[in-house]
C-alpha positions as CSV (number, residue, x, y, z in Angstrom):
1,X,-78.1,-43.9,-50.4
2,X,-78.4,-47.8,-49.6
3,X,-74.7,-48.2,-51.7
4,X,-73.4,-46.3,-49.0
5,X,-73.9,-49.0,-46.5
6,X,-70.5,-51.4,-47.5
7,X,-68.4,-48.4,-47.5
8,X,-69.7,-47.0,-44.3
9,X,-69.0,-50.8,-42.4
10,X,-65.6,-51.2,-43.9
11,X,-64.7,-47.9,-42.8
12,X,-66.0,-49.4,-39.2
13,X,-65.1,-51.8,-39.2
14,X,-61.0,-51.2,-39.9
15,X,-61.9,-48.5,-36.9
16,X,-63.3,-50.7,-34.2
17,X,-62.4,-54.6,-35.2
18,X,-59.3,-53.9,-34.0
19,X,-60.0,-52.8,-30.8
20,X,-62.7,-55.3,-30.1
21,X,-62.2,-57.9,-32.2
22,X,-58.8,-58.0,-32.5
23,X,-58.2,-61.8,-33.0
24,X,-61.2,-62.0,-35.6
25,X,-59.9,-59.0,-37.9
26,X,-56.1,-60.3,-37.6
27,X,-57.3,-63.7,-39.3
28,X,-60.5,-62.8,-41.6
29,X,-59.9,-59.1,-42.6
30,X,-59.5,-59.7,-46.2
31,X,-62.5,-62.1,-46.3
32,X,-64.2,-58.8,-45.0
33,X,-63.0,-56.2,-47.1
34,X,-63.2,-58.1,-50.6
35,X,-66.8,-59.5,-49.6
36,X,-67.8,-55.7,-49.0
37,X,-66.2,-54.4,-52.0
38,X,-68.1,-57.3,-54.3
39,X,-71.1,-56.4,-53.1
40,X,-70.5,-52.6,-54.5
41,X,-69.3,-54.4,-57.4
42,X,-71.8,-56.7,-58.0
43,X,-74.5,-54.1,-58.0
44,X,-72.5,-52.0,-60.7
45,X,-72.4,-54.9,-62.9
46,X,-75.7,-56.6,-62.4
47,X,-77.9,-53.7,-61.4
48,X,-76.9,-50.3,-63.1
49,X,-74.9,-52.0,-66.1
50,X,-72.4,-49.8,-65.9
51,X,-68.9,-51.0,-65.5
52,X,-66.8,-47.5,-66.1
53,X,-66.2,-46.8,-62.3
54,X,-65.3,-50.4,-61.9
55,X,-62.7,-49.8,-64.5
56,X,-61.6,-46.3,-62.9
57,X,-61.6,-48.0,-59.4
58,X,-59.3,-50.8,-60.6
59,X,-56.7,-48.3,-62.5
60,X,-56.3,-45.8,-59.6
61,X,-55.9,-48.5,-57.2
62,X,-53.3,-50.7,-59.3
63,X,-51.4,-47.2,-59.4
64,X,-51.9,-46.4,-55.3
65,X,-50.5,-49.9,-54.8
66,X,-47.9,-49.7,-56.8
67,X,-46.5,-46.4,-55.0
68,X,-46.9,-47.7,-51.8
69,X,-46.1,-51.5,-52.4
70,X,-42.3,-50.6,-54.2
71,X,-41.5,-47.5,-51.6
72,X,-42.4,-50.2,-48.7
73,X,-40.7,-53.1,-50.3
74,X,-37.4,-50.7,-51.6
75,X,-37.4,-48.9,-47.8
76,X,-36.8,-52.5,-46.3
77,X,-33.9,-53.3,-48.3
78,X,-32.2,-50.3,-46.3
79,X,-30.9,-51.1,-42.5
80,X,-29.6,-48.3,-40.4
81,X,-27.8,-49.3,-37.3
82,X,-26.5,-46.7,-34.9
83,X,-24.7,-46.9,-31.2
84,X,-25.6,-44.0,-28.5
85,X,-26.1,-40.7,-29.4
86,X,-30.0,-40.1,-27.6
87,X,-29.4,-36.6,-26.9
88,X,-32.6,-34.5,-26.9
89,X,-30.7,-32.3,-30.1
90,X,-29.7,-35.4,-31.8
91,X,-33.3,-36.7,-31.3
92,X,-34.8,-33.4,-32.5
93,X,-32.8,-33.6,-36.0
94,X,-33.3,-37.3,-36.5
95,X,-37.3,-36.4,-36.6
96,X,-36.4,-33.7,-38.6
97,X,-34.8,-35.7,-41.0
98,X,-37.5,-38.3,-40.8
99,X,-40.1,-35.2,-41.6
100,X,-38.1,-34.2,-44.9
101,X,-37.4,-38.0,-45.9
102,X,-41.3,-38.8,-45.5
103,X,-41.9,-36.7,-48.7
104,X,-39.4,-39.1,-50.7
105,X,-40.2,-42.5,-49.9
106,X,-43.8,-41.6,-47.8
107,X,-44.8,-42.2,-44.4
108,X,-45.0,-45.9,-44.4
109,X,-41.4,-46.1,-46.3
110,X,-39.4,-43.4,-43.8
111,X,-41.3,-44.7,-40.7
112,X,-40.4,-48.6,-41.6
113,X,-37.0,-47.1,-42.3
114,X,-36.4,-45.0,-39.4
115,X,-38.5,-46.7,-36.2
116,X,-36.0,-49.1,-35.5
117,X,-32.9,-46.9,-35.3
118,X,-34.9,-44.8,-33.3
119,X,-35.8,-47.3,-31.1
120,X,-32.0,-48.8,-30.8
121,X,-30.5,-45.7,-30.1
122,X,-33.2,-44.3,-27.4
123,X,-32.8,-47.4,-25.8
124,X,-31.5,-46.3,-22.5
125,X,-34.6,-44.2,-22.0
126,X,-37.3,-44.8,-24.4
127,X,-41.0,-43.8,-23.2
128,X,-44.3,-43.6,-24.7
129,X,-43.9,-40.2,-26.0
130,X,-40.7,-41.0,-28.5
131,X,-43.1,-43.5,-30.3
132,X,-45.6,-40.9,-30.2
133,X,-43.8,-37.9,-31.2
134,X,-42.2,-40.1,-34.0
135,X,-45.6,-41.3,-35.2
136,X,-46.9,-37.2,-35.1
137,X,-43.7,-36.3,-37.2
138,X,-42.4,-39.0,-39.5
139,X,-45.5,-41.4,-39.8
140,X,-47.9,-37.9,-40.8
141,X,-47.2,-34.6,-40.7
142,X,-43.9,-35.1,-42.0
143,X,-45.4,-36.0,-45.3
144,X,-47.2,-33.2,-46.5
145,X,-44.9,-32.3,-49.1
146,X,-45.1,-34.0,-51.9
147,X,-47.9,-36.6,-53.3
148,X,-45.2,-39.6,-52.5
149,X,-45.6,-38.3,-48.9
150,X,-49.1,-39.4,-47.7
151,X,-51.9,-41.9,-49.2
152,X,-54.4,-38.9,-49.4
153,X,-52.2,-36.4,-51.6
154,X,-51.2,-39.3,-53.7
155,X,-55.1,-40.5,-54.9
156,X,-55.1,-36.3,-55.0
157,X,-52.3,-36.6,-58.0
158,X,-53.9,-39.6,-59.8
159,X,-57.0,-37.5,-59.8
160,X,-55.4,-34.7,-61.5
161,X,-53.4,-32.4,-59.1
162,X,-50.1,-31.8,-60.3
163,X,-46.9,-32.8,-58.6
164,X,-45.8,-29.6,-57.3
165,X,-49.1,-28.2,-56.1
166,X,-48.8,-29.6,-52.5
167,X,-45.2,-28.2,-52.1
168,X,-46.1,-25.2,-53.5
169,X,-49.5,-24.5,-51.5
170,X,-48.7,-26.3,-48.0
171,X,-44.9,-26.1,-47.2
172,X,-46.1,-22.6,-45.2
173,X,-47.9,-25.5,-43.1
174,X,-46.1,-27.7,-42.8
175,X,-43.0,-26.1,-41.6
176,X,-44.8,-24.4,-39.1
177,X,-46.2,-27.6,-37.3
178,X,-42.9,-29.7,-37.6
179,X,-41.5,-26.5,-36.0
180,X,-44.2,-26.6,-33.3
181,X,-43.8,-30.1,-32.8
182,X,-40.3,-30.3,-33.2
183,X,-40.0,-27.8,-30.1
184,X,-42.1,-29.0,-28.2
185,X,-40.3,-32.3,-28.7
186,X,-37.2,-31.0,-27.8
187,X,-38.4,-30.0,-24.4
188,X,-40.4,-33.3,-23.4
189,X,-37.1,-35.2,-24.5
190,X,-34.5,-32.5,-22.3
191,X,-36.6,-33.1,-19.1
192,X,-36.7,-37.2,-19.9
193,X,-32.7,-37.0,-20.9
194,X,-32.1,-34.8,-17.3
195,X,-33.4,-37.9,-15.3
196,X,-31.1,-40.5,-16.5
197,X,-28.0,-40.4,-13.9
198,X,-24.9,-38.8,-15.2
199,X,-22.6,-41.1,-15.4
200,X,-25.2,-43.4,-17.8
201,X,-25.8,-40.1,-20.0
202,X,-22.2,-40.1,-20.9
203,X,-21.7,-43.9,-21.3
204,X,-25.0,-43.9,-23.8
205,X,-23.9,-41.4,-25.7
206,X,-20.3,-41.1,-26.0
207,X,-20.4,-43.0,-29.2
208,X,-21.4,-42.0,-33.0
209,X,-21.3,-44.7,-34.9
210,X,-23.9,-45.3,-37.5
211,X,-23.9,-48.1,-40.0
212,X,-26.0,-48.7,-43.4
213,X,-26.5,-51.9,-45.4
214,X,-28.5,-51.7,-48.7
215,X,-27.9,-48.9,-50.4
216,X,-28.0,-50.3,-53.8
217,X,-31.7,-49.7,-53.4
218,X,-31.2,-46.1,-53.3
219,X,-30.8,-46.9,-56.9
220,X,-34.6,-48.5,-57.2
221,X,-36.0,-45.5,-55.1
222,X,-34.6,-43.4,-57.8
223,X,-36.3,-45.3,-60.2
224,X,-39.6,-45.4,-58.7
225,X,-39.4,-41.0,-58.3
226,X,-38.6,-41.6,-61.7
227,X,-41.5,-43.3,-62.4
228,X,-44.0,-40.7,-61.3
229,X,-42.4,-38.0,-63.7
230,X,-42.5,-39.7,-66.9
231,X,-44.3,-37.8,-69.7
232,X,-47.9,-37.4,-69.9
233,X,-48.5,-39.8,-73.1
234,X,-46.4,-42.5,-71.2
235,X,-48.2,-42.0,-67.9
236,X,-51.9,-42.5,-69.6
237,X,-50.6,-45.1,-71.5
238,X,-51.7,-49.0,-70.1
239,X,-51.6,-52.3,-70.3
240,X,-55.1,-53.7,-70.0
241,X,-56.7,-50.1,-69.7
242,X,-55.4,-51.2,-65.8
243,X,-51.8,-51.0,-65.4
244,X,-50.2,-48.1,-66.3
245,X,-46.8,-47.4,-67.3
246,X,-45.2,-45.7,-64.1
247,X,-46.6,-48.6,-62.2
248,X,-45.2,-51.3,-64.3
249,X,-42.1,-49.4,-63.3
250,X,-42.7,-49.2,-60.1
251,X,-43.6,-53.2,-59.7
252,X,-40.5,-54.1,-61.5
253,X,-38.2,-51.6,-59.1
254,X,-39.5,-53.2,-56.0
255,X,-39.2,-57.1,-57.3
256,X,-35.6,-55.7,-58.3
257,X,-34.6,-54.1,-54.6
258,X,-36.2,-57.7,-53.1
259,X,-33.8,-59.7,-55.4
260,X,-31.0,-57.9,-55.2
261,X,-30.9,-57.0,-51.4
262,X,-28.9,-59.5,-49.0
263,X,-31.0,-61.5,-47.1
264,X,-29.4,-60.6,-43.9
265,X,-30.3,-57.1,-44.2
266,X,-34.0,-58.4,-44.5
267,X,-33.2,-60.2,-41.2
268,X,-31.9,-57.4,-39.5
269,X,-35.2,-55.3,-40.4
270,X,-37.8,-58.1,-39.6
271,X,-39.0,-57.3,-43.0
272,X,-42.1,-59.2,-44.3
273,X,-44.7,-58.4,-46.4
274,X,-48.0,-58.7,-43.9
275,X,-48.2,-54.3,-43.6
276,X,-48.4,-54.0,-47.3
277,X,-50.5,-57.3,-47.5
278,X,-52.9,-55.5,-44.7
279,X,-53.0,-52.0,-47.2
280,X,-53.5,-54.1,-50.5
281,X,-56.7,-56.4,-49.1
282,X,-58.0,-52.9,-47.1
283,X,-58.3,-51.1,-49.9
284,X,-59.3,-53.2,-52.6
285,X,-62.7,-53.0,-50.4
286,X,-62.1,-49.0,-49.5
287,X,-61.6,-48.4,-53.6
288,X,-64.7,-50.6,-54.6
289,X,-66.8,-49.4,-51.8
290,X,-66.2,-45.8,-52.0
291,X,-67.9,-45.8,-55.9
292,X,-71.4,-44.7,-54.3
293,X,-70.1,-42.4,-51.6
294,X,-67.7,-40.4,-53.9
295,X,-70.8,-40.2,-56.7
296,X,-73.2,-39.1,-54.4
297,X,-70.9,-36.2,-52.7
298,X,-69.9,-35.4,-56.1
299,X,-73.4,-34.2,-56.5
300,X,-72.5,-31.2,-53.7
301,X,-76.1,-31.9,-51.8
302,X,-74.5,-34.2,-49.2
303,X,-72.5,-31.8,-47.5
304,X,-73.3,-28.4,-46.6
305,X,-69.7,-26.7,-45.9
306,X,-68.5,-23.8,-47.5
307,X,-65.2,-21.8,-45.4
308,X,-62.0,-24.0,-45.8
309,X,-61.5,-23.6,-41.9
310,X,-64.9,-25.8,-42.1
311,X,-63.1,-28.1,-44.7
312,X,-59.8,-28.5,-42.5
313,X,-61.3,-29.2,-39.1
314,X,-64.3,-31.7,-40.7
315,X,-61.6,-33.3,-43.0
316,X,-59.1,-33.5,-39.6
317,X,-61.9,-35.0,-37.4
318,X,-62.9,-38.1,-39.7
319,X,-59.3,-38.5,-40.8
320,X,-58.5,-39.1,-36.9
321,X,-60.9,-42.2,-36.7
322,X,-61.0,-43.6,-40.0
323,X,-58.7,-43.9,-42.9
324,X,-57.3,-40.5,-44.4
325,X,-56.9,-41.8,-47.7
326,X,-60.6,-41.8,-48.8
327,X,-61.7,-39.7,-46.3
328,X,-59.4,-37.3,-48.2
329,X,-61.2,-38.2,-51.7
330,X,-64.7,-37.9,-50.1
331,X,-64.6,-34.1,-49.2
332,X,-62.7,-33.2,-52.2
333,X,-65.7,-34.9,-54.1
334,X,-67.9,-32.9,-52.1
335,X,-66.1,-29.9,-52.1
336,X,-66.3,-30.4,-55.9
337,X,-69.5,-31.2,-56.3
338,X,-70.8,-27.7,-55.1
339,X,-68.7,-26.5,-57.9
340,X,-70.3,-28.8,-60.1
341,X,-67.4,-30.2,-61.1
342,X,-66.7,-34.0,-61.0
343,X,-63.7,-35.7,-59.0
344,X,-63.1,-38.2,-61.8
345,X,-62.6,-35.5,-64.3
346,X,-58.7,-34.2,-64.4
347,X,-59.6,-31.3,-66.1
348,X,-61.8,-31.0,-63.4
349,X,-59.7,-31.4,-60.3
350,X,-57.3,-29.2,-62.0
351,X,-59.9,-26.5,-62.6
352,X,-60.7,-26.9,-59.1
353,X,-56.6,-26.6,-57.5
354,X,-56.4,-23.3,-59.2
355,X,-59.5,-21.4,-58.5
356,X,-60.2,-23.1,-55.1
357,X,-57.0,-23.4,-53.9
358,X,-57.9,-22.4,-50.0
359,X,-60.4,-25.4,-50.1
360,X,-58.1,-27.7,-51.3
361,X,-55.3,-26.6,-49.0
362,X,-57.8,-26.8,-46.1
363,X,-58.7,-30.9,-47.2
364,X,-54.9,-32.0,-47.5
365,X,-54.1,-30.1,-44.7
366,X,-56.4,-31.9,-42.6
367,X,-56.1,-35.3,-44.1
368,X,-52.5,-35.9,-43.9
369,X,-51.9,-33.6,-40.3
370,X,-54.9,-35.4,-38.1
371,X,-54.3,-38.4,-39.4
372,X,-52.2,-38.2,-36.4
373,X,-55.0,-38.0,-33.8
374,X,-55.4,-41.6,-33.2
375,X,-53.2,-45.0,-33.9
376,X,-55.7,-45.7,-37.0
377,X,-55.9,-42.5,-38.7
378,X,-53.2,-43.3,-41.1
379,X,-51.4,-46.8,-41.6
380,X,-47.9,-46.2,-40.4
381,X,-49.5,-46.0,-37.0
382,X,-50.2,-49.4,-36.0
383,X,-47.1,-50.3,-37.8
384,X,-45.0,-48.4,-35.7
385,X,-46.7,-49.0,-32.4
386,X,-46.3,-52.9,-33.5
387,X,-42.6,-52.8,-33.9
388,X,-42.6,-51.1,-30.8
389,X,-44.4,-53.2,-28.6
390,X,-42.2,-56.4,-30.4
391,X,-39.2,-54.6,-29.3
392,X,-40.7,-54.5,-25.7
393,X,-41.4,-50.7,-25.4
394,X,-44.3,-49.1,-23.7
395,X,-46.1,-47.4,-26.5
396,X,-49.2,-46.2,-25.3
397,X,-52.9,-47.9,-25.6
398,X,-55.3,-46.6,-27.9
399,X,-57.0,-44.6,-25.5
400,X,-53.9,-43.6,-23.5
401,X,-52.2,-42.2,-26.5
402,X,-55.6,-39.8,-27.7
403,X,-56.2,-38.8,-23.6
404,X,-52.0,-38.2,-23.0
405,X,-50.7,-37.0,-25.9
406,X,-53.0,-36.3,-29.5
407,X,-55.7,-34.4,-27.8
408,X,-53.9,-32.3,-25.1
409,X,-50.6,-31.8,-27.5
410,X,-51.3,-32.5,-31.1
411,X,-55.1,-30.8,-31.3
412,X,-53.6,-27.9,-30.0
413,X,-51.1,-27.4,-32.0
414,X,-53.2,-28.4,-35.2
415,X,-55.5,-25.6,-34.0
416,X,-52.8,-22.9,-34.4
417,X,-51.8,-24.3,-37.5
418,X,-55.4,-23.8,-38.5
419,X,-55.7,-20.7,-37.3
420,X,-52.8,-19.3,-39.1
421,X,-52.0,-21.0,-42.4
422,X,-56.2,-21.8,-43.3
423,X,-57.8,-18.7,-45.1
């Protein structure tokens, strides 16, 4: 249990730095989250001998990167610019969109895409609650689709559940809370667009024009999609026992989009790397660290919970306050484990998406949809709220945005969900 220690001050410390520390984290963060993962490390190599979960860590991380890295890198070769048009309905199907495009190119990719537009063209009346609302729809629940959609469905599939299984077992879901939230949206936004004066209304959105530079890298998206469909024997096939295939093809598709897109169009996005930066150092210490947690719940004595209503609302509560990727991985190890089975074992995980589907449902569910409740639940979050505040919006504080808007609106909500879709 003493192993557990690095993984549970990482996880604290990406929670509470931030908030308390702010100025400290911003400059030594990696320092922090390699240093912890060593220390895991270094007592795999020099105490048990045993360097196989090293070897697994450093392959399933490699391939989490690579997903995330090229959609994030191929996403900011895209600009969108658009004049007017912040009518509640128009709002209501850009989110939409935004829901259904997080299951291509993920959260982080649609919400880096997307936030700026919707920033641009709310600009008469932006508030607090269009940041908030888009980070509820586009940044998380949005993405529940497909393994692309959301960190904690994507380490799901490089464990061993297939492609299709998320789409298959959770669309039910997740159509029912986009509806929920889309509505209830929709009627926030009407009573916000009924207090701008008339004659402003009509001025702001008498226009419909909408522009977009870098499409070429629809191209490279397509490769990257591409990427995650290849056949088996290619997949499992890598360079180093480290890199695999698909993300070979993935690293080459996002140095190609970066190339390739005009420089202005960078510009006109603010892209940089620090977001993806911030991801890759987090998680080398999150994928090193997490060795000892994800053995010991594999063993199915650490947690004692056996209804999947149990599963969704335990899974939802820690992926609120700490990271939803390996909070994700944890109760699926533990969930797991009291099937003895083990969570680095495809066969395994496959074994286990077929006969425990309800648990499994209740875990992603709960991962990807609370990962909502609170600005660090998911990484999109601060993102968006920083792009935000840069472009001199009022998004709300940390505090402000759980008290005003995730636990009076979105816990709600995620409660009915619950209720209905978790058997």
């Amino acid at each position: 249990m003493g192993m557990m220690a690095p993984f549970a001050l990482l996880l604290l410390c990406i929670a509470l730095m931030p908030l308390f520390a702010a100025h400290f984290w911003e400059h030594h963060y990696p320092k922090v989250a390699v240093a912890l993962g060593l220390v895991t490390a270094g007592y795999y190599v020099f105490v048990q001998k045993d360097w196989h979960p090293l070897h697994h860590a450093a392959h399933e991380y490699v391939s989490f990167m690579a997903l995330v890295g090229s959609l994030f890198v191929i996403s900011g070769g895209i600009n969108i610019r658009v004049k007017g048009e912040a009518t509640p309905m128009v709002n209501t199907i850009y989110l939409l969109i935004g829901a259904v495009l997080a299951n291509f190119i993920g959260t982080t990719g649609a919400s880096m895409l997307l936030i700026r537009p919707w920033i641009k063209m709310n600009k008469f009346r932006i508030t607090g609650f269009h940041i908030v609302f888009f980070i509820f729809i586009v940044s998380n629940v949005g993405g529940c689709l497909t393994p692309i959609g959301d960190p904690p469905l994507f380490l799901g599939f490089l464990r061993g559940v297939s492609f299709w299984w998320v789409l298959q077992h959770c669309w039910q879901a997740w159509a029912l809370a986009v509806t929920i939230l889309l509505v209830v949206f929709f009627i926030f936004d009407t009573r916000n667009f009924a207090r701008v004066p008339k004659e402003v209304r009509e001025m702001e959105t008498a226009h419909e024009d909408w522009f977009f530079r870098g499409l070429l890298n629809l191209v490279w998206l397509g490769v990257v999609l591409a990427a995650v469909f290849l056949p088996k024997s290619i997949q499992e096939t890598t360079v180093l026992g480290v890199f695999s295939v698909p993300s070979l093809v993935m690293f080459a598709a996002a140095v190609a989009s970066y190339y390739t897109t005009k420089p202005e169009v960078h510009e006109s996005n603010d892209f940089n790397f620090g977001p993806v930066k911030e991801v890759g150092y987090l998680f080398v210490g999150i994928f090193l660290t997490m060795i000892p947690a994800l053995q010991i719940l594999q063993s199915g004595e650490a947690v004692h919970i056996t209804s999947p209503m149990q599963y969704y609302f335990s899974t939802g509560a820690l992926s609120a306050f700490l990271d939803n990727a390996p909070t994700y991985l944890s109760f699926l190890a533990a969930s797991m484990g009291q099937e003895h089975l083990s969570v680095d074992s495809h066969a395994d995980v496959m074994k286990f998406a077929v006969e425990n589907a309800p648990h499994l449902i209740a875990i992603s569910l709960g991962a990807v949809f609370f990962g909502a409740g609170s600005y660090i639940g998911n990484g999109p979050n601060f993102m968006v709220k920083a792009i935000a505040d840069k472009s001199k919006v009022h998004a709300p504080s940390f505090l402000a945005y759980m008290a005003r808007f995730s636990i009076p609106i979105l816990l709600p909500i995620l409660v009915v969900v619950g209720w209905i879709m978790v058997k």
